[in-house]
N, C-alpha and C positions, 0 to 999 in steps of 0.2 A: 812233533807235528809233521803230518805228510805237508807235501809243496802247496801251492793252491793250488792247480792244476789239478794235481790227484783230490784234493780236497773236495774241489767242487761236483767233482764226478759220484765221490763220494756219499756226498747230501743228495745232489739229484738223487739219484736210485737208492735211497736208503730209505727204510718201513718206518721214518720218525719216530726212532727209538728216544730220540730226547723230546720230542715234543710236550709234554708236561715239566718240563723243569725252567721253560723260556717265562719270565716273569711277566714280559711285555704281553704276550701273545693268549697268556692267560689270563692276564687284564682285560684283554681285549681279545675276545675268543673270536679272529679270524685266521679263516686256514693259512690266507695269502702274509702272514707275518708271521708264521712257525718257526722253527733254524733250520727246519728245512726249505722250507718254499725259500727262506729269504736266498739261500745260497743257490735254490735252482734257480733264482731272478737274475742273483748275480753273474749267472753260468750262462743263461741268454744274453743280459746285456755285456757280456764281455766276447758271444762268439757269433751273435746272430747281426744280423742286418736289421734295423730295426727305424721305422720310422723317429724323428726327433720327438714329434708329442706324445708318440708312446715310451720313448726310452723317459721322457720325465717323468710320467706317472709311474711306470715301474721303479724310477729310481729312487721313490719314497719308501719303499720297503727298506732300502738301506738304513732312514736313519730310525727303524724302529727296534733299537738293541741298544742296552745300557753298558755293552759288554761285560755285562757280569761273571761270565766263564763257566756258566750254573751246566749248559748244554755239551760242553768238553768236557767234565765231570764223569757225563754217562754216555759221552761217545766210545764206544768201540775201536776206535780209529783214531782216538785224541784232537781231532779237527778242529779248530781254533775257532769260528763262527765269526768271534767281536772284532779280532784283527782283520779277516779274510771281507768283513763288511766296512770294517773303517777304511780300509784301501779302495774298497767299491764307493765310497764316498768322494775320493779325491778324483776318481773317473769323472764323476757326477760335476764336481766343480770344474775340471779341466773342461766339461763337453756344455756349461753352462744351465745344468741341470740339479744342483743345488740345493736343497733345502730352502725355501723362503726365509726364514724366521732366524737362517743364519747369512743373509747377506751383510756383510759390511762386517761378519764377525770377526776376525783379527785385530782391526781397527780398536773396536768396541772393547775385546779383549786386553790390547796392549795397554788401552785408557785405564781398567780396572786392577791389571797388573801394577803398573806404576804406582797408581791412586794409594793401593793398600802400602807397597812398599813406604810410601811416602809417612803416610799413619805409623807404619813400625817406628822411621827414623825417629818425629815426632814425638813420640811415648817413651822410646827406650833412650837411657843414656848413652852418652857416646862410646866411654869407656866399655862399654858393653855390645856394642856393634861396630867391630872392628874389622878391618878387609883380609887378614890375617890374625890364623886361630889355629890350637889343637881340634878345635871342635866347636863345628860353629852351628847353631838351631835354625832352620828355615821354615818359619811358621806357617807359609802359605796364601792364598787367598782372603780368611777370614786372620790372618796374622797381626791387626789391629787389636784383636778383642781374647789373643790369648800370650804375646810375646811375654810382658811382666810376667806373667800368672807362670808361665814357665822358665824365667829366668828365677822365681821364687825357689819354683820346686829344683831345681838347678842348687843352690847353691845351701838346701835343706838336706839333701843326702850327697853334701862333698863335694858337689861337680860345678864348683861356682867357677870352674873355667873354662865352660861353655858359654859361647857370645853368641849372640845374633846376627844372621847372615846383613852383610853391609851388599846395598847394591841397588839398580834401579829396577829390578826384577822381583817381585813376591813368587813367582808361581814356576813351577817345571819345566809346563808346558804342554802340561794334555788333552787342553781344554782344543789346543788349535789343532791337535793329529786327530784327535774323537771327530774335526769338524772336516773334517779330509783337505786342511789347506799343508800339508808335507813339505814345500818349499819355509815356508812361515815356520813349520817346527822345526826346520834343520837352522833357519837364522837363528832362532832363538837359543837352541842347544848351542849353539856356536858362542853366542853372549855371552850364554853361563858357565860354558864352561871356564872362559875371560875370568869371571864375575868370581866366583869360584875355586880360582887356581891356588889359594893361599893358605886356603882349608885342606887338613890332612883328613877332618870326617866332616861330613853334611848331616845333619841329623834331619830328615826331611818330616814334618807333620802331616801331610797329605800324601795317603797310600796312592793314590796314583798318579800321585806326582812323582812319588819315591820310584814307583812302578818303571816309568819311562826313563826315569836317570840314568834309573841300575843296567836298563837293556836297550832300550828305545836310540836312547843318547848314541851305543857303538853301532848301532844298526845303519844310523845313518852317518856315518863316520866321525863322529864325534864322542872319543873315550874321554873321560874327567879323571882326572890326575887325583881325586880327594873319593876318599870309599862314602859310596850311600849306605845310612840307614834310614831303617824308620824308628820313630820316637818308641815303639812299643820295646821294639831290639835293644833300643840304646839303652832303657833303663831294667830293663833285665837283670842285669848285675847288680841292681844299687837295691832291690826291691829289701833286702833283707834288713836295711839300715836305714830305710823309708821310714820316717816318726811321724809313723798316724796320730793323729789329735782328736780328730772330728773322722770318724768313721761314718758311713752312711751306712743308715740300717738295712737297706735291700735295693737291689738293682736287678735289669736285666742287661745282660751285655748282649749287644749286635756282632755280628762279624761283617765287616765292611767286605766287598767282594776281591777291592785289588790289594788288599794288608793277607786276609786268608786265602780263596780258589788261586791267586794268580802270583802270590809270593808264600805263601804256606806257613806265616805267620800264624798260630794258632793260641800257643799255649802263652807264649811271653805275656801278652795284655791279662789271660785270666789269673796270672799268677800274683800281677800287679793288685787287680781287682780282691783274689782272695787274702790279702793283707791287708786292704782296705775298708771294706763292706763287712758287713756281719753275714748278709747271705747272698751269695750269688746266684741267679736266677738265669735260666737256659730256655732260649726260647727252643722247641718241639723241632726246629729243623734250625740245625747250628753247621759250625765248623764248617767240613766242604760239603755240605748239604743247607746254609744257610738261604737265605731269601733274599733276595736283592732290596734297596730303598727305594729303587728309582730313581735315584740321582745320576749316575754313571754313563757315556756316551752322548753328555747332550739332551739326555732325554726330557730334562724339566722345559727344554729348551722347542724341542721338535714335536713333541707327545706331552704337553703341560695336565694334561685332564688324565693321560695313562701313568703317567707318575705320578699324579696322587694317588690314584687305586691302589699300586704297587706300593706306597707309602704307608696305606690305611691297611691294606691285606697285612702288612709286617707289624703293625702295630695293634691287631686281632688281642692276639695272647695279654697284652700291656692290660687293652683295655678289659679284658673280662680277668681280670687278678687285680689285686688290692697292691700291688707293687706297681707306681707309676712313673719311675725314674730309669732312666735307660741309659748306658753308658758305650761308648762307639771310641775305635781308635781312625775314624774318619771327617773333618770339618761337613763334607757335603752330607754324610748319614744324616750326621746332625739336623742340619738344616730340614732335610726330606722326611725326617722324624719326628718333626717337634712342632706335634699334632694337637691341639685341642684337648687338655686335661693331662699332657705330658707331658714330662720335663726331662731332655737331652742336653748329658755331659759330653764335651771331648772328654776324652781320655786323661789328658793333662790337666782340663780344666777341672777334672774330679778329682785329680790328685795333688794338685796343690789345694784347694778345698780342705782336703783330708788331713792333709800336715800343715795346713794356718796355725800358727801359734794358739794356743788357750788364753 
């Protein structure tokens, strides 16, 4: 990736060669939220003089990106877009210019972190959530409603010595860098990596949570002593000794944006899938040409009416075919998925499904 400096220069003068692959912008066919315009917004408000009530309105173009990485795909120049706009975010907050709908969000965040963490301890045993591990699972946000379901599949192909992450923390941390508060995600990286230190692997359930550990984390000077995975990577190896019981007859797999564009996870989840399912179903624009959920960046959050669009555009193919079960190696896909007459698996949750005893 060129610097941001050159990046921005970039976009400005570039003939919007990616302008059709922005999910957002296509939901919402305005010029002024393209990956281009938004980076020529960001290229004024970072060099011009700019009144304060206009630097706020222009500063809403920043939170209209899920960073899905769909636009860096077909840059010419590799230009990052989601990152180069999630920093134009933390401008936005330092000059008081903010997103409405995410005031008081760290707070708000920190509450739902804890909350879930709290639910895991609750549900899992103890001997099973221990502060020190070979390998410890970090369910995530929605980590209430899938820890068991994978401590199952866990100890069904051999690897019942994987435990669950012990700690006051469910989540990464990306919900607070998406929201440009970067002081907040350097404490919290700091936490975890505390939190953390006794695990020699993390197996992370949330790709962009995984996302930030694996890179985000030394960026801001905080390396973790314990190697990241994602849950798709970890089970890769066991897939051959997976004792499916209950195969499901047809699926269509998603490609979450930060498991495939921005860690190149591809093939590991399909491989899981094709021992599972009888037929696996490919949506028409997959892999690193897939389609965003609209969950990514906040967007449910800043743009709630443009992420549904983007939710219901991806869910097109689902609903005009007689296969209505969709399978995702991401908790928020899910969520942004599971549309009216559809029915969305995590990944895990379809796999212990698959190998439940008869």
């Amino acid at each position: 990736m060129p610097d941001l400096e050159t990046s921005l220069t970039y976009c400005t003068y570039c003939p919007k060669l990616c302008r059709h692959t922005c999910p957002v912008s296509n939901a919402e066919p305005r010029e002024s939220i393209i990956p281009q315009a938004k980076m020529a917004t960001l290229r004024q408000l970072r060099t011009l003089a700019i009144p304060n009530e206009t630097r706020a309105e222009m500063s809403e173009a920043l939170y209209a990106c899920s960073g899905c990485g769909a636009c860096t795909e077909f840059c010419r120049h590799s230009v990052e877009t989601g990152p180069a706009l999630f920093g134009g975010r933390a401008d936005a907050e330092r000059e008081g210019h903010g997103h409405p709908t995410l005031a008081g969000f760290a707070e708000r965040w920190e509450l739902h972190s804890r909350k879930t963490a709290g639910e895991i301890a609750a549900q899992v045993p103890r001997e099973r959530r221990l502060p020190e591990a070979r390998v410890a699972f970090m369910p995530g946000c929605d980590g209430g409603q899938i820890a068991n379901r994978a401590l199952a599949l866990f100890d069904r192909i051999d690897a019942s010595y994987v435990t669950i992450t012990a700690g006051e923390h469910s989540c990464g941390g990306y919900p607070i860098l998406a929201a440009g508060l970067p002081d907040r995600f350097r404490l919290h990286a700091e936490r975890m990596a505390v939190a953390l230190a006794g695990y020699s692997e993390v197996v992370v359930n949330c790709p962009s949570c995984a996302f930030v550990m694996k890179g985000e984390y030394k960026k801001f000077g905080v390396p973790l002593k314990c190697k990241i995975t994602n849950t798709s990577e970890f089970l890769e190896p066991f897939i051959e000794r997976m004792p499916v019981t209950r195969p499901e007859p047809a699926v269509f797999y998603h490609d979450p944006c930060y498991l495939g564009r921005q860690q190149g996870v591809y093939d590991a989840p399909r491989r899981a899938l094709e021992k599972s399912v009888g037929t696996l179903h490919e949506f028409s624009q997959s892999r690193e040409n897939a389609e965003c959920s609209g969950g990514g960046g906040l967007l449910p959050l800043t743009m709630p009416e443009t992420s549904e669009k983007i939710a219901e555009h991806r869910l097109k193919e689902v609903r005009a075919s007689e296969v209505r079960t969709v399978v995702t190696g991401c908790p928020t896909c899910k969520r942004r998925l599971g549309g009216e007459g559809v029915r969305v698996l995590d990944l895990v949750e379809h796999l212990a499904n698959a190998t439940d005893p008869l």
